[in-house]
N, C-alpha and C positions, 0 to 999 in steps of 0.2 A: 443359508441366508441368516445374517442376522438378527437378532429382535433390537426393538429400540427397547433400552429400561427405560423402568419406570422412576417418578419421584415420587421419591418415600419421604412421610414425615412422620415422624413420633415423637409424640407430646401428652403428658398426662393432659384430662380435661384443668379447666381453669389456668395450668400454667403457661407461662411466658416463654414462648417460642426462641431457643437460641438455635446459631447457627448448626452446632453437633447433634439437632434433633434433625437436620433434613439432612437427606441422603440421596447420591443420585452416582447412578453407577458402581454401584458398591463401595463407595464413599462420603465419608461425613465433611459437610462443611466446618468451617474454623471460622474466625473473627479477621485473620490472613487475608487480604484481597487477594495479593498475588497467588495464593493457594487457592482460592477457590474460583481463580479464572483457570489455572490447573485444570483444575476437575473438572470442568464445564469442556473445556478444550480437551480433554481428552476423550471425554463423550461423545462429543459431535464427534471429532476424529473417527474415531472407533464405527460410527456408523457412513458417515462418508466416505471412507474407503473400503468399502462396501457396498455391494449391489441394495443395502436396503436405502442409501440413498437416492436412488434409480425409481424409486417406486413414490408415488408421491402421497400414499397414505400415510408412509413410514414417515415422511417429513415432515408431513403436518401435525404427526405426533410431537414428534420432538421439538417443535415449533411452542404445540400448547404448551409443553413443559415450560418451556422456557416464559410463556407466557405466566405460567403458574409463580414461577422464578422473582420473573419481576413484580408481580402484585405482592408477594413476602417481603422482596426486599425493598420496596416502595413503604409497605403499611408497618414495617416490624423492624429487618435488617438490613439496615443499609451499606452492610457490610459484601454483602452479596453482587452490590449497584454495578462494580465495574465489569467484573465478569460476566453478566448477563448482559449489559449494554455491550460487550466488546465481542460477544457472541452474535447478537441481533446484527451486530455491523460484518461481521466476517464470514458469516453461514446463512443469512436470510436478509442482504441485504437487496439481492432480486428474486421479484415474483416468480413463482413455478420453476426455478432455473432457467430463465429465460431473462431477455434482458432493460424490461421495466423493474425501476426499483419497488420496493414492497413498501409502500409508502408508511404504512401501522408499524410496520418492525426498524423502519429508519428512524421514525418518531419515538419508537421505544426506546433506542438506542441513543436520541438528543437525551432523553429524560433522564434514564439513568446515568449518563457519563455525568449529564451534572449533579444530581441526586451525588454520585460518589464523591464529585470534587468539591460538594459543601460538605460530604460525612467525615471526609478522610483529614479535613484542615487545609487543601491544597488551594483552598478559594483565598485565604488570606493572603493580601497583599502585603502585611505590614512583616511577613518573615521576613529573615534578611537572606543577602543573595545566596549564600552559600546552604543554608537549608532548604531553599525553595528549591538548589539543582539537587541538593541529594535526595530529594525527597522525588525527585522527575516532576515536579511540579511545570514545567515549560513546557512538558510534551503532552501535559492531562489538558491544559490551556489550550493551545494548537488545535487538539486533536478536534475537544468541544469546538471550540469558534468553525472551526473545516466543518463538523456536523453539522450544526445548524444552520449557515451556508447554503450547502450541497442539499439538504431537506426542504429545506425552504424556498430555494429553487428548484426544487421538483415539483413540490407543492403547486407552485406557479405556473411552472410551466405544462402541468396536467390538468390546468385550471380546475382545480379542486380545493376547497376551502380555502377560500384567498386568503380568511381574517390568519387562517393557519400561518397562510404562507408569509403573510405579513409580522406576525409575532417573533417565526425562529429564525426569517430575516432579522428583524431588531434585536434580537436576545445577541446573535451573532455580533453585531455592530456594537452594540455595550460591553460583550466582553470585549472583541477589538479594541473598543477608546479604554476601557478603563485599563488592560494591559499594559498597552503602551506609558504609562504614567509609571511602570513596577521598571527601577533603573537596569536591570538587566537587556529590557527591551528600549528604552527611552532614545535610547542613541541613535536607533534607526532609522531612525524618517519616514517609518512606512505609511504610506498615505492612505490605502486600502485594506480590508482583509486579504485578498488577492495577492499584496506583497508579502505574506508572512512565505518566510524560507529558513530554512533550520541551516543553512550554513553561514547564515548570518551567526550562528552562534561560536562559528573557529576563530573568522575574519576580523580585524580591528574597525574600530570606528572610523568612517569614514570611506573604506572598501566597498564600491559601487556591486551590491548583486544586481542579475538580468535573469531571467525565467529565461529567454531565450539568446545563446551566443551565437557571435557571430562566426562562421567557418575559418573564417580569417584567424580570431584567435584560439585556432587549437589545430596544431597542425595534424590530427588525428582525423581530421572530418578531409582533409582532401587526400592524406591516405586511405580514406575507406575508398571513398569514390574511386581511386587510380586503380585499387582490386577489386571492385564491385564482379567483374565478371569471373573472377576465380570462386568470389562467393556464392555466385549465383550456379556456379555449375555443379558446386560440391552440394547446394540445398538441392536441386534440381533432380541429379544423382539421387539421393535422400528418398527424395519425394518418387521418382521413377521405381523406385524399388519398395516402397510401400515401409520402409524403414522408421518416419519420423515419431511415432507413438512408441516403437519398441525402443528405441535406442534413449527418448525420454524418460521412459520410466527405468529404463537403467543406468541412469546416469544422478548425477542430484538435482530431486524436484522439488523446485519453488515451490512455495503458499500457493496453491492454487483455488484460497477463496477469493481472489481475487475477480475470478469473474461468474458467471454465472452456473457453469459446469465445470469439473474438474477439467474436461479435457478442451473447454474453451479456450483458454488464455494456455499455451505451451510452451515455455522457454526450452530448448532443445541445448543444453550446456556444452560448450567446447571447452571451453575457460573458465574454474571459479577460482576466486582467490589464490593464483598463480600456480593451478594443477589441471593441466590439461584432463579433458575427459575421458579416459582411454577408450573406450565403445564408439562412441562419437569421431573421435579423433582418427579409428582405424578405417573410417569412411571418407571424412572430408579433413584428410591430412595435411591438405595443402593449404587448407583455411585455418587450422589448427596449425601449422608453420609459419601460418602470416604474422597469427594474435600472438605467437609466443615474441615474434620480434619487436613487439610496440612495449617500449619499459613503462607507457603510462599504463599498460593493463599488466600483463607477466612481472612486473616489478615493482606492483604497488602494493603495499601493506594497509591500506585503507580497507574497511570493511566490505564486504561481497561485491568484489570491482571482480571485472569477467566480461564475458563474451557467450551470446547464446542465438539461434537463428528461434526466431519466436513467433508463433501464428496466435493470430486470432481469427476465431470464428465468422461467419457473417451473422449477425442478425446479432450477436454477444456485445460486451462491453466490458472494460473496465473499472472499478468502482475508484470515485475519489481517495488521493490519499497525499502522503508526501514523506519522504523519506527521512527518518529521525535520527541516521547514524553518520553526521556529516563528518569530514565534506567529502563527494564524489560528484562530478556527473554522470551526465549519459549524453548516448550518440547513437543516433539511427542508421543504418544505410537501408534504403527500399531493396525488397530482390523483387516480391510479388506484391503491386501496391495497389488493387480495383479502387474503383471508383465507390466511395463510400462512408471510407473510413478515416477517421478525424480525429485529431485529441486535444485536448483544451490543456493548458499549463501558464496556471497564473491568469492573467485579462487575455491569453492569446488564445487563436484557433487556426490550430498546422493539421497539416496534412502531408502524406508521403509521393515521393516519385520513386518511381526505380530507379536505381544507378544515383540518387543523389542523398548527401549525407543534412540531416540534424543533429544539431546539438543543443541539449536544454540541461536544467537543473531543475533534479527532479525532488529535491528538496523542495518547492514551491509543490502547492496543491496540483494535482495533476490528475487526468482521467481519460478515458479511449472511448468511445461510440463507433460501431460497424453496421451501417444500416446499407451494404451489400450485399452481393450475392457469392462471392467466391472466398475463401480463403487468403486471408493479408499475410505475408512474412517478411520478417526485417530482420538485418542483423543486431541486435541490439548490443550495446555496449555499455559497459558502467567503468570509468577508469578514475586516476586520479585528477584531481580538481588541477589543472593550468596555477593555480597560485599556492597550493598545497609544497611545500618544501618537508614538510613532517616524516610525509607517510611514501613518499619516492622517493626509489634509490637509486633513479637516473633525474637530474634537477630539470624544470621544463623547460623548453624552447622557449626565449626570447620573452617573457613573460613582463616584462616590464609596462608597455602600453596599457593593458589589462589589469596591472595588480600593483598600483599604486599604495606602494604600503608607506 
């Protein structure tokens, strides 16, 4: 088993705390953000995939650390802000591993992400546009405004500390208005926080985005449906044979802080960026034969487009987020769909059938809820975007109606 380390700080008395005094995992912090969300992410790492995650002393530990973390880089180094905030969101954003959020570590998480975005410079609006994308300033904006959101309606919805809930709703809503005024975003019309979507950032002005498409425009969602039962029988197969755990973790696994247990949320890979899974694929070949012939996934050069048969747990969830490496979608097909389970995307609330396909864009804010008793699986899809001419090397069907350019 392993131990959690510890945080070390070393500081003569009287002096001024810099970042290369605190140490955590046999490494010193830097003035770096991106290095010392490194370190922090490699820490958790290191004990999550491991049994001493299992144990819920061991995580409370490393919880206080983190807690330790952020009172330093609150009162001292603010340099430390994102990567503790980006930890509290990715490793402790539910309670017990289980799937209420942990409302003190989602709260830590508003605080520091914006603590970093007034330390870093990323808050001024008056950069101009070309420093504000090198700098990833779009995605620190985003991310914040989705926190405080997502916190703030939990707040709410746990009816606990309203005035709370009230605040990081507003905070949310001012950065919303004030963004919109920064000309990068100005063009969009978006009326809500709820509208922000990151493939607004490929598309020209005037390109109508939709959280949710219609089947009609993507001729991908009534090919899934047409094979649903070929998919269904290859997961089925999977499942009969007690295969889907082994052949996951032998194949390539997603982030799985996504949900509240490593082995909650499972994308089970056939397809990632146009390499079939070999392990996987020497079971459900014939679903691995299907995905290879659709050139919107096997033929697209857009970032982590694929194909995976993916469970969620009952009683788990998803945590809020939205995908920053546009443009792709996504497309669901139900194989095992109980009664239960929901997912919110943008102002909407879907739900799955068997045998029938969704399509959304998961670039809009987006989150999953299973408050079931069985096991959910879908085909899930990520392909290239219907209006994407860039990154596909088969041009799409009939695209005109939808991508009024």
């Amino acid at each position: 088993m392993r131990c959690v380390g510890r945080l070390l700080l070393i500081v003569s008395a009287g002096a001024q705390i810099q970042e290369s005094d605190i140490f955590l995992g046999g490494s010193a912090f830097t003035s770096n953000e991106s290095e010392n969300l490194g370190i922090i992410y490699k820490w958790l790492d290191d004990i999550m995939w491991s049994t001493s995650w299992d144990d819920a002393s061991h995580r409370l530990l490393a919880y206080q650390q983190l807690r330790q973390l952020a009172e330093v880089s609150t009162n001292h180094l603010p340099s430390l802000a994102f990567g503790v905030g980006q930890a509290f969101y990715s490793y402790f954003w539910f309670e017990e591993n289980g799937p209420r959020i942990q409302l003190e570590a989602a709260e830590l998480s508003v605080h520091l992400h914006d603590l970093s975005l007034k330390h870093s410079g990323r808050s001024d609006l008056s950069l101009g546009v070309g420093t504000f994308l090198s700098k990833v300033c779009h995605e620190r904006w985003l991310f914040l405004i989705m926190l405080c959101a997502e916190v703030g309606a939990a707040f709410a919805k746990r009816r606990q500390n309203l005035s709370k809930a009230a605040a990081l709703l507003q905070r949310g809503n001012d950065l919303f208005e004030e963004l919109q005024q920064y000309p990068f975003f100005s063009f969009r019309k978006w009326e809500n926080l709820y509208d922000i979507n990151t493939n607004s950032h490929v598309f020209p002005e005037g390109f109508r985005q939709r959280p949710v498409w219609p089947n009609s425009a993507v001729p991908l969602a009534g090919w899934l449906e047409e094979n649903y039962q070929t998919f269904r029988e290859d997961l089925d197969l999977i499942l009969n044979r007690s295969l889907f755990d082994t052949l996951y973790f032998m194949g390539h696994v997603s982030m799985t802080q996504f949900s509240g247990r490593r082995e909650s949320w499972a994308p089970l890979n056939l397809i990632h960026n146009r390499e079939l899974a070999p392990h996987a694929c020497e079971v459900a070949n014939r679903s691995c034969d299907l995905l290879r012939s659709r050139p919107e996934i096997a033929r697209c050069h857009a970032k982590d487009v694929g194909a995976a048969f993916a469970r969620l747990q009952p009683g788990m969830g998803i945590k809020p987020h939205l995908w920053n490496a546009p443009p792709r979608l996504a497309a669901h097909l139900g194989l095992r769909t109980p009664h239960g389970a929901s997912m919110a995307v943008g102002e909407h609330h879907l739900s799955w059938d068997e045998g029938q396909a969704l399509v959304f864009d998961d670039t809009y804010i987006h989150s999953v809820n299973h408050e079931g008793t069985d096991d959910r699986y879908l085909l899930v899809t990520w392909f290239c975007h219907p209006c994407d001419t860039l990154h596909a090397e088969v041009p799409p069907e009939d695209p005109e109606h939808f991508c009024p350019f």
